[in-house]
Residue, then its C-alpha position, 0 to 999 in steps of 0.5 A: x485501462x492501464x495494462x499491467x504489461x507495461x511494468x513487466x519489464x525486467x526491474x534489472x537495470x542501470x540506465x537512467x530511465x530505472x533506480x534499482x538495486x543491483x543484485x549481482x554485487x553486494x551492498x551496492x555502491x549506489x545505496x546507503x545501508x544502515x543499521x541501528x541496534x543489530x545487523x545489516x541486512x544480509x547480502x544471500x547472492x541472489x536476495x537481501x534478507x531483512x529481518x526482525x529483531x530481539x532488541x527495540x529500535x532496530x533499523x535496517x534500511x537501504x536508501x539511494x544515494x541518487x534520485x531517479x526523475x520521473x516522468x508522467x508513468x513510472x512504477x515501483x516495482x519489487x519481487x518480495x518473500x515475506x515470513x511471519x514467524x509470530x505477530x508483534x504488538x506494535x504497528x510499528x515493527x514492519x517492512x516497507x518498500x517504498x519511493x520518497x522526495x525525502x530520504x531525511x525526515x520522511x515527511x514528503x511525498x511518498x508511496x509504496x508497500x509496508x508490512x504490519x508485523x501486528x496484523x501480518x498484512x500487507x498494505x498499501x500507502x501513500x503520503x504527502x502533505x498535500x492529502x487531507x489526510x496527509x497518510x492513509x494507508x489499505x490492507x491490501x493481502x494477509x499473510x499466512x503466519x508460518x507460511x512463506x508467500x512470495x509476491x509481485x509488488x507494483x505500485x504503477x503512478x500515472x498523470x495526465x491533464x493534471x490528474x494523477x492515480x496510484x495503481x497497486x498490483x500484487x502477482x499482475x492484478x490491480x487491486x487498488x486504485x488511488x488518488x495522488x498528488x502530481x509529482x511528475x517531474x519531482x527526484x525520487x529516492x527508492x528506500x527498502x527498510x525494516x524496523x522494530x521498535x517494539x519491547x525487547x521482551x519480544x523476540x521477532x528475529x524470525x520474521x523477515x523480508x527477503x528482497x530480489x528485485x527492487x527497482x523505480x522505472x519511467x514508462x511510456x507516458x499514460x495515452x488514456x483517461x484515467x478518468x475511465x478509472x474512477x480512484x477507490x474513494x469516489x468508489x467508496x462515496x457511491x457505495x456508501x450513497x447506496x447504503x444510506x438509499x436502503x436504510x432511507x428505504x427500510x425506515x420509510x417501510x417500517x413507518x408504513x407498516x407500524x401506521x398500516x398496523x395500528x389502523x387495522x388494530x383500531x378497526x378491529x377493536x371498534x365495536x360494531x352498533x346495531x341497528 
């Protein structure tokens, strides 16, 4: 298995084997900060704070100026605080921490972690127009609404002869496993965002993001079969084969029992003739 000791490693760093964002200066000069309809996010000495808003189509977003190549193992990697004050109607008002080939229109390879501020939870996605389902995203954790929660987030690629998975860690345990297209060898940017585009009668400034590390890094190339690990959804087909088997089986006992029924019923019913 693909341990999760080898993405353990300090996510601080400025070689050209990480993308991360230096927390001991603020604003770093390596990333692009924008904000749209309300403040940056907050540069805290240790921390960024990324929060929601009482306005609509706010953005906060931090974006790499470079690209970090990857290789056949690399991970995303970030330590995250997250706070939900109140839910918001819309789906649409998260945070996300993510890797991208596109840093323009976002319509390229992609993964990482998002927060629903509808369903307080946090999930996990992957996108890229060579899925069938182009985006698909899974709940991976709620989150206590009025409780602060911190958490160790790693989304860990992988490729080996050809075949790639995504493996998702929340505190050092797998708790997701994914088909992926190969994108070994493609540049990557590594993006921290926050928007809210909800109505402005709702007011979600209270809830935030608070980000201490966040970080890309190449690892040493995978040595096993990840075909030992079968992806989530080949998972998902047996269980659902399984299910049909019991409904076939229910449907073929209940047949049995109302034949075996009406049989006795019509040998009970039968008079019986004297001799």
């Amino acid at each position: 298995m693909f341990s999760a000791a080898l993405v353990s490693q300090s996510v601080v760093g400025g070689g050209s084997e990480d993308l991360c964002i230096d927390m001991n200066t603020a604003y770093d000069q390596g990333f692009k900060w924008y904000n749209t309809a309300g403040p940056l996010p907050a540069y805290m000495g240790d921390h960024y704070l990324f929060t929601g808003s009482s306005s609509t189509n706010m953005y906060q977003d931090a974006v790499s100026l470079r690209t970090i190549k990857v290789g056949k193992a690399f991970a995303l990697s970030a330590r995250v605080s997250i706070y939900i004050d109140s839910k918001s109607p819309s789906s649409r008002d998260e945070f996300a921490i993510f890797v991208s080939d596109d840093a323009k229109v976002f319509t390229g390879d992609e993964f990482g972690f998002v927060v629903r501020q509808d369903s307080a939870s946090l999930f996990g996605y992957l996108q890229s127009p060579r899925l069938y389902e182009f985006f698909k995203e899974f709940k991976l954790a709620d989150i206590q609404v009025g409780r602060e929660e911190t958490y160790n987030l790693k989304a860990v690629y992988s490729e080996l002869d050809g075949r790639a998975i995504v493996r998702y860690f929340i505190n050092d345990v797998n708790v997701l496993v994914y088909d992926f297209p190969v994108v070994t060898g493609e540049e990557l940017y590594l993006i921290v965002s926050s928007k809210k585009l909800s109505d402005p009668s709702l007011d979600t400034s209270k809830n935030f993001m608070k980000v201490y590390s966040a970080c890309v890094l190449n690892l040493p190339a995978p040595r096993i079969d990840v075909a030992t690990n079968p992806p989530s959804q080949v998972i998902d087909d047996f269980n659902k084969i399984m299910v049909m088997t019991d409904l076939l089986t229910l449907m073929t006992l209940l047949v049995v029992f109302i034949v075996v029924l009406r049989i006795y019923r019509v040998v009970r019913n039968t008079p019986n003739k004297s001799s």
